[in-house]
C-alpha positions in Angstrom: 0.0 0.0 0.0 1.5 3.5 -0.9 0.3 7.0 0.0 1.3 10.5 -0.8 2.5 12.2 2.7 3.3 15.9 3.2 5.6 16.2 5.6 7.7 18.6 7.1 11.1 19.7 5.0 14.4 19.7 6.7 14.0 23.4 6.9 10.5 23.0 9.0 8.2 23.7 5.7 6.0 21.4 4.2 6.4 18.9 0.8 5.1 16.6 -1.3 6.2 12.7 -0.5 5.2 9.6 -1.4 4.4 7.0 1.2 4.9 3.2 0.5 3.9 1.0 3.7 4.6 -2.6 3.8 3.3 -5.2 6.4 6.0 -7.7 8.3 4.9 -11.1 9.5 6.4 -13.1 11.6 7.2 -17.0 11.4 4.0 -18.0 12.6 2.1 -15.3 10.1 1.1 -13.1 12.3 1.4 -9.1 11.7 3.9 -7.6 14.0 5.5 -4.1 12.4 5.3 -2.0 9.4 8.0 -0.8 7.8 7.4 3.0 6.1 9.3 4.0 3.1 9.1 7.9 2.6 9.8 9.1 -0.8 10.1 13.3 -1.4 8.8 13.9 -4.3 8.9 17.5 -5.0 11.2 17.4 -8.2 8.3 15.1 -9.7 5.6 17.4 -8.6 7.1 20.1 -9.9 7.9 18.5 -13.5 4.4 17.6 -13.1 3.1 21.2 -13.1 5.9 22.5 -15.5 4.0 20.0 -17.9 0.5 21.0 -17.5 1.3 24.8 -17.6 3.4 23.7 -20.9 0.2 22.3 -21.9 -2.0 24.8 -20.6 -0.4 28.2 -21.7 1.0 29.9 -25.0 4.6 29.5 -25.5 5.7 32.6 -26.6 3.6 35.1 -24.5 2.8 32.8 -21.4 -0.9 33.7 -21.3 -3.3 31.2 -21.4 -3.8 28.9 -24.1 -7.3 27.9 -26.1 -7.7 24.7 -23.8 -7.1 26.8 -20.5 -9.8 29.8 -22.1 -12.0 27.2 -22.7 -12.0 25.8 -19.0 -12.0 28.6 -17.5 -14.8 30.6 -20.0 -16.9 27.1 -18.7 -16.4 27.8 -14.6 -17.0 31.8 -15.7 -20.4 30.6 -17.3 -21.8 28.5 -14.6 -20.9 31.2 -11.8 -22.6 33.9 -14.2 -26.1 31.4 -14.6 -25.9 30.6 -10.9 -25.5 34.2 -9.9 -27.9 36.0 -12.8 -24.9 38.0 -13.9 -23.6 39.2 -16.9 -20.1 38.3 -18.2 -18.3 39.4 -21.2 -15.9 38.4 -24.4 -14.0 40.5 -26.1 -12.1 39.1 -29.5 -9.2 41.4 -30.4 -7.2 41.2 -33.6 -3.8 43.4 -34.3 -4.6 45.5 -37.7 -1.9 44.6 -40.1 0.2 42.4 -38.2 1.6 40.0 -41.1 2.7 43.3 -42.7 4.9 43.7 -39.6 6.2 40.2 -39.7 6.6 40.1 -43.6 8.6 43.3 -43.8 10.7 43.5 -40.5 10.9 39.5 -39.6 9.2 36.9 -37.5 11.8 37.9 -34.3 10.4 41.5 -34.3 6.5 40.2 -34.9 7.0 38.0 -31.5 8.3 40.7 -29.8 5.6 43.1 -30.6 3.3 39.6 -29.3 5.1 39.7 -26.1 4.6 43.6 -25.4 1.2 43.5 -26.3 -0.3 40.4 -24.0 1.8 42.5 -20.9 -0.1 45.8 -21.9 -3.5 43.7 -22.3 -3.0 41.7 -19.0 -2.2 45.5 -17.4 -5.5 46.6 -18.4 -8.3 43.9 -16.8 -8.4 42.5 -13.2 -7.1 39.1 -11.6 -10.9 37.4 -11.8 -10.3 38.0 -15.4 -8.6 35.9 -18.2 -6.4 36.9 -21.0 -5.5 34.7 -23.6 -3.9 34.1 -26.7 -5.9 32.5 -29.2 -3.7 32.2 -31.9 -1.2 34.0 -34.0 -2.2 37.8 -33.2 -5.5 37.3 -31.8 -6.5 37.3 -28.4 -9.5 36.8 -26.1 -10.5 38.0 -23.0 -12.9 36.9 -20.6 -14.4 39.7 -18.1 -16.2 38.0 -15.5 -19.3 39.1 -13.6 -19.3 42.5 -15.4 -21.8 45.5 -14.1 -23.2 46.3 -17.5 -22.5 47.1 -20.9 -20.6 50.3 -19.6 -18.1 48.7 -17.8 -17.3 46.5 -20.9 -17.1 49.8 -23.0 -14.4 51.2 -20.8 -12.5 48.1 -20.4 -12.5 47.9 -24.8 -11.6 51.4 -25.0 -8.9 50.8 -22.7 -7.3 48.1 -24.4 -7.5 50.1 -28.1 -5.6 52.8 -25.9 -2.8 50.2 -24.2 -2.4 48.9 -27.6 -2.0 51.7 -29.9 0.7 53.5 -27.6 4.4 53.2 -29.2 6.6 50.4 -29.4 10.2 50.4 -28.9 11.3 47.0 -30.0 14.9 47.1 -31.1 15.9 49.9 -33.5 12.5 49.7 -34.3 9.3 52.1 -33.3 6.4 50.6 -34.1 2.5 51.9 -34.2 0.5 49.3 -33.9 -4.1 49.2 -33.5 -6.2 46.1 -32.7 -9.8 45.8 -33.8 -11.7 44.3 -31.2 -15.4 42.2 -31.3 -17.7 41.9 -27.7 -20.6 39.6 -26.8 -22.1 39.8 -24.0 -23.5 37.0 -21.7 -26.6 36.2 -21.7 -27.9 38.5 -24.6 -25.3 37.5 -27.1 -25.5 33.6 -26.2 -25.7 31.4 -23.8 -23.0 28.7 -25.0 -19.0 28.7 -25.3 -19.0 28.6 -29.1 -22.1 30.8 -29.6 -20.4 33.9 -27.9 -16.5 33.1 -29.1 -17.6 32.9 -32.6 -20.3 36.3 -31.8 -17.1 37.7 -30.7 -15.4 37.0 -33.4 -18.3 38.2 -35.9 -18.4 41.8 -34.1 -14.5 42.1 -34.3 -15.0 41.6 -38.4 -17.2 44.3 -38.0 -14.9 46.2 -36.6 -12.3 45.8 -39.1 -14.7 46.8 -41.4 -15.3 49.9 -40.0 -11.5 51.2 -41.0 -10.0 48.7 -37.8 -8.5 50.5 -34.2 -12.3 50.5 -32.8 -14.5 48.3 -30.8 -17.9 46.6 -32.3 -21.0 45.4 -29.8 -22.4 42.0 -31.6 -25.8 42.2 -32.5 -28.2 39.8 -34.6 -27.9 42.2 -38.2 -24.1 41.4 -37.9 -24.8 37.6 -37.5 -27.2 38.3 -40.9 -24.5 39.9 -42.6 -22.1 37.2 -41.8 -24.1 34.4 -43.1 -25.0 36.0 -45.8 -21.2 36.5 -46.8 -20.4 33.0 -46.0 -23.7 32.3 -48.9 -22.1 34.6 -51.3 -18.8 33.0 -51.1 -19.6 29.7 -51.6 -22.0 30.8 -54.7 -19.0 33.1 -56.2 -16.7 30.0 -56.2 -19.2 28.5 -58.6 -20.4 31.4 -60.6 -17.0 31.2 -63.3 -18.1 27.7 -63.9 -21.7 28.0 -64.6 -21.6 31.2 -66.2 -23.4 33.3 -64.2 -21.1 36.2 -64.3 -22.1 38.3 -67.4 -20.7 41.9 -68.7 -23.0 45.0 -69.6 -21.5 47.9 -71.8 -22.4 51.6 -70.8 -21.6 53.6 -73.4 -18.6 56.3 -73.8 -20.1 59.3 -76.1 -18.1 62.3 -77.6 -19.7 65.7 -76.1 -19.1 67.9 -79.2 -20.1 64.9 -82.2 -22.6 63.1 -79.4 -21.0 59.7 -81.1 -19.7 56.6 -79.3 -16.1 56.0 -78.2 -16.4 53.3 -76.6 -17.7 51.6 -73.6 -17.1 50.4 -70.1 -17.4 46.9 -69.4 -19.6 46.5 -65.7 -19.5 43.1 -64.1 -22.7 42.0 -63.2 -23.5 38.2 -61.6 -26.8 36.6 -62.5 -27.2 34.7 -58.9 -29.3 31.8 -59.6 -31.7 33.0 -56.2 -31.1 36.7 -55.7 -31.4 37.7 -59.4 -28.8 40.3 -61.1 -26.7 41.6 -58.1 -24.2 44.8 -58.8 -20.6 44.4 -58.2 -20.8 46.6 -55.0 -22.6 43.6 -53.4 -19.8 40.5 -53.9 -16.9 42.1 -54.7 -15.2 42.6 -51.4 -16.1 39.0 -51.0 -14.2 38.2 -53.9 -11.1 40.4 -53.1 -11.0 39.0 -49.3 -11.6 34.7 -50.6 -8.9 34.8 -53.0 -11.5 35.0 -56.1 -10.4 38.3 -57.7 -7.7 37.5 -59.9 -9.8 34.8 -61.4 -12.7 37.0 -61.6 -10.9 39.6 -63.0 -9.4 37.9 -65.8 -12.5 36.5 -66.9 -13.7 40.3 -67.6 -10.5 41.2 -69.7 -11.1 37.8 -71.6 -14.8 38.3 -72.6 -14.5 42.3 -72.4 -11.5 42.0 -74.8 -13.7 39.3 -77.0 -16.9 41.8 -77.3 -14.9 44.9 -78.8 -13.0 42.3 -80.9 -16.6 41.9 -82.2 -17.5 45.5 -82.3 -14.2 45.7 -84.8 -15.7 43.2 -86.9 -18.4 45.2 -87.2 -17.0 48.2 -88.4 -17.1 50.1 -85.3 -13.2 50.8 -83.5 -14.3 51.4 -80.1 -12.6 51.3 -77.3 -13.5 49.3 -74.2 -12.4 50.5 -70.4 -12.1 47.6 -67.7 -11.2 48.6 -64.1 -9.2 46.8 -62.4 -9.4 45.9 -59.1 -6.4 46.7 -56.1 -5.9 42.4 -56.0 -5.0 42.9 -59.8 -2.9 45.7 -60.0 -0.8 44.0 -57.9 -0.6 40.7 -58.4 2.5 39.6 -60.5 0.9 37.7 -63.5 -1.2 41.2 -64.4 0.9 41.9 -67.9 1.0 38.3 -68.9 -3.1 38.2 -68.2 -3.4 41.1 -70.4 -1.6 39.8 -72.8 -3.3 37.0 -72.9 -6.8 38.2 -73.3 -5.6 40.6 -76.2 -4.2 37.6 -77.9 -7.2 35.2 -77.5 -9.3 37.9 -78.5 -7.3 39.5 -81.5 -8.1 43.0 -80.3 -5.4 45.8 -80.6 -4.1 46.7 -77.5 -4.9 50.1 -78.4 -8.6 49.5 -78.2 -8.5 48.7 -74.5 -8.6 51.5 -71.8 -8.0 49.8 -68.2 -8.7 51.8 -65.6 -7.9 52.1 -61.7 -9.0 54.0 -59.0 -7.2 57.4 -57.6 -7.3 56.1 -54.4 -5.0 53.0 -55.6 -3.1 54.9 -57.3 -2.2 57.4 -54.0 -1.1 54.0 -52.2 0.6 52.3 -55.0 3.8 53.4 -55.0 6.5 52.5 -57.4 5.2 49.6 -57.6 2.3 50.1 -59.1 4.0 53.0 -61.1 6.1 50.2 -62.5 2.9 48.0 -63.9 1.1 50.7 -65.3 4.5 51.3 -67.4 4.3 47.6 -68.5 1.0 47.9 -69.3 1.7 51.5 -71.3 4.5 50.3 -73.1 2.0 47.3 -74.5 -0.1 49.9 -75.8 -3.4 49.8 -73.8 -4.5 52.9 -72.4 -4.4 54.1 -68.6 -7.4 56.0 -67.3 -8.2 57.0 -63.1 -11.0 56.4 -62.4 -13.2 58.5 -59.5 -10.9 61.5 -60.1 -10.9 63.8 -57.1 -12.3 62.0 -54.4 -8.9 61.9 -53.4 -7.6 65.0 -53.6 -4.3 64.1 -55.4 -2.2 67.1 -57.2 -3.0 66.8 -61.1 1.4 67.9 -61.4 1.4 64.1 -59.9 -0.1 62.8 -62.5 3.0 63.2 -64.7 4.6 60.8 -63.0 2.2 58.0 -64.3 1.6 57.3 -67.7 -2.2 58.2 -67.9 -4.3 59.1 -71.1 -7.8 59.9 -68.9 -9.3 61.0 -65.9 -13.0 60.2 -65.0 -14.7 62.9 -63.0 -16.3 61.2 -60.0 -20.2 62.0 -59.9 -20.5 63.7 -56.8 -18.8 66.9 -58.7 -21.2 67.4 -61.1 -24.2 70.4 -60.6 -27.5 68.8 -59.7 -25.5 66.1 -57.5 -23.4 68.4 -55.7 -23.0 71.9 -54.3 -21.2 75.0 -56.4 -17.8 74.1 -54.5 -17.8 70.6 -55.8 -18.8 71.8 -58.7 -16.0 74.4 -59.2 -13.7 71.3 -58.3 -14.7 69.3 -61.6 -14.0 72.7 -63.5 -10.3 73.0 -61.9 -9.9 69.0 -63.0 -11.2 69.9 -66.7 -9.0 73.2 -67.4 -5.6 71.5 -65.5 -6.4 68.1 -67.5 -5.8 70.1 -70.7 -2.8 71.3 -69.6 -1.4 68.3 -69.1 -2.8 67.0 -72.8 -5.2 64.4 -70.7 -8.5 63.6 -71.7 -11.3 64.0 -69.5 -14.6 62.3 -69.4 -17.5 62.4 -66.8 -19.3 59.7 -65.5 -22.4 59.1 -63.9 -24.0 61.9 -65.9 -27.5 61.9 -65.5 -29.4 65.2 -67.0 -28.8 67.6 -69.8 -28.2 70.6 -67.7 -25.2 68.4 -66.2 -24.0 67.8 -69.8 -24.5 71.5 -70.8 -22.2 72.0 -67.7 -20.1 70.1 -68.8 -19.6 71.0 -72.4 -19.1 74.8 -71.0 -16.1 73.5 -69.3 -14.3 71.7 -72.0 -15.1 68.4 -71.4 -14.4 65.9 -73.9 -16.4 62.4 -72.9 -19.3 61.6 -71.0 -21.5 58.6 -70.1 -23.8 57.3 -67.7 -27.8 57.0 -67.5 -28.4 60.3 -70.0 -25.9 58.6 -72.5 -27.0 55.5 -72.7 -30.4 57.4 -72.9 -29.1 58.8 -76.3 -28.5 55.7 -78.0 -30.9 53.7 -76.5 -33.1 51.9 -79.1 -30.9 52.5 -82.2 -29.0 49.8 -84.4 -25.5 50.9 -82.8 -27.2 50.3 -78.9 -27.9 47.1 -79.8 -24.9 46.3 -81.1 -23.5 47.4 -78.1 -25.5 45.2 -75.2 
């Protein structure tokens, strides 16, 4: 028979010791002594709790892992049912945080992990729990919370913690986290009900330009599976053709003839009916779908004004291209390729990307639209002057055209806005770019316009003027 025995260290404390008792007999059988073995085991207890905290807490920060959270977000869930209280989870993710470990290495990343699970652990109290979920995200349990307050002022701490400066090395880094709460009972009532509600409200959050705080609530939840619907639809659309392309068309302001036309993505979803870019696309840019989509549009766009050529009209046809595209390395050779399959002149095709890209791109970016120059297609911005760049910039970049966003246009917009689209028109000129306006609607816009000096135009009031007539046809 063995027991474990605590006795008294040589020093008069206490320790862990493992007591083996054995029974001695004498010749006639009868049980006269024991004789106690006592064994200290103290190294063995302690490699014995080494191992479960191994087991129990992140290696790299020390805070508690997922299988710790989970035990302890189950005793914080019974004590908040027995007691009618409310508890709280709170989902943060670092904004941008594989941009720190691509650029400055993996040794500065987990340094920066480090720093930030002290400041977060700073900012709650002992009953509560701070973990590591996983790469840079972290959740925190606050238990028995006082209301939806108290939460508030424990999430705009933590934004504050994080986002203060970090001297890691010769580096200073700035760093946000985006962070998602559910609440306890309202939110859910299981482990994986408010985790993942936690995790949908921090999406939200990101969403909402990231370094803020989102409250879960049930049109979130709607959202979410909604996206998940889209995404799973979108990885099927290329194959059964349910992505189709709609031309609006580019017309001259002084002849009134066509130029050309814009190719706008549309996707015929087999339940939903003909949904508008603005509705999938960030799906497709955030699943991975974009370069595939993209591509499809330069194939087929490239294919219809090969068949406009054919017959007998040279128009040009503008595809934008999305931020996934413009930077993705096999851009060229997809151009290429869609000009070859199609046979169209590389002249004939206008692609098109957005100011704001084009403020963030860098030389990069500067370096593609070169390529792309050089091959002879033509570079226009689109959504000119919603980013306030300087038009002298603009030499820098070889562009052919700048599309006057909407909102500058009378009617739409107030007389600033509207002086705004004629400073874009007169410093265009001087710079030998064309301009064209879209989104025009009415003809006292157009009138405006053509006082200006503005060369193109489109939107609902062009396609109004060739609507019905052999050429519109043609055209869709």
């Amino acid at each position: 028979m063995a027991r474990r025995y605590r006795g008294p260290a040589q020093g008069g404390g206490r320790y862990p010791a493992w007591l083996s008792l054995t029974a001695i007999r004498d010749s006639q059988g009868q049980l006269s002594n024991y004789l106690a073995i006592l064994s200290d085991i103290s190294e063995r207890k302690k490699n014995e709790e080494h191992t479960r905290h191994l087991a129990e807490h992140d290696f790299l920060t020390d805070l508690p892992n997922r299988v710790l959270l989970l035990d302890r977000l189950s005793l914080a869930l019974a004590a908040a049912r027995r007691k009618l209280s409310m508890l709280a989870i709170l989902y943060l993710d670092l904004d941008h945080f594989k941009h720190i470990n691509d650029s400055m290495g993996h040794h500065v990343g987990d340094l920066l992990l480090k720093e930030v699970a002290r400041r977060l652990v700073r900012c709650v109290r002992g009953v509560d729990t701070v973990s590591r979920h996983g790469g840079d995200e972290f959740v925190i349990i606050l238990a028995e919370v006082g209301g939806i307050d108290q939460v508030a002022h424990v999430a705009s701490s933590l934004l504050h913690a994080v986002t203060q400066p970090y001297q890691l090395g010769e580096y200073e880094l700035h760093v946000s986290t985006s962070i998602g709460v559910a609440i306890f009972p309202s939110d859910g009532d299981s482990i994986d009900t408010l985790v993942h509600n936690a995790d949908i409200a921090m999406y939200h959050a990101k969403e909402r330009g990231r370094n803020n705080f989102q409250f879960f609530n049930a049109e979130m939840n709607a959202q979410i599976v909604e996206r998940a619907s889209l995404e799973q639809g979108l990885r099927a659309a290329l194959d059964r053709d349910e992505l189709v392309l709609e031309f609006q068309p580019a017309l001259d302001i002084a002849s009134g003839k066509i130029l050309g036309a814009e190719a706008l993505l549309r996707w015929r979803h087999p339940q939903l009916g003909v949904l508008a870019p603005e509705r999938f696309i960030a799906v497709a840019e955030e699943c991975g779908l974009m370069v595939s989509i993209g591509n499809w549009v330069l194939r087929h766009a490239c294919l219809r004004a090969r068949a406009w050529q054919d017959a007998g009209q040279a128009w040009r046809v503008a595809v934008n291209l999305s931020p996934t595209q413009c930077l993705h390395n096999n851009l060229l050779l997809s151009v290429q390729d869609a000009l070859a399959v199609s046979g169209l002149p590389a002249a004939c095709l206008e692609l098109e990307v957005t100011e704001a890209l084009l403020m963030k791109g860098g030389a990069r970016l500067a370096g593609v639209l070169a390529q792309l120059r050089a091959l002879g297609a033509r570079l226009a911005i689109d959504d000119f002057g919603t980013g306030y760049s300087r038009l002298a910039n603009l030499r820098h970049y070889p562009v052919d055209k700048l599309k006057i966003d909407p909102s500058f246009l009378p009617a739409a917009a107030g007389e600033s806005d509207t002086a705004v689209a004629a400073t874009i028109i007169a410093m265009a000129r001087e710079l030998q770019l064309t301009v064209i306006a879209e989104g025009v609607e009415t003809a006292q816009q157009l009138a405006y316009l053509r006082a200006q000096g503005c060369q193109q135009y489109q939107g609902r009031y062009a396609s109004a003027q060739v609507e019905g007539s052999a050429l519109a046809t043609l055209l869709h």
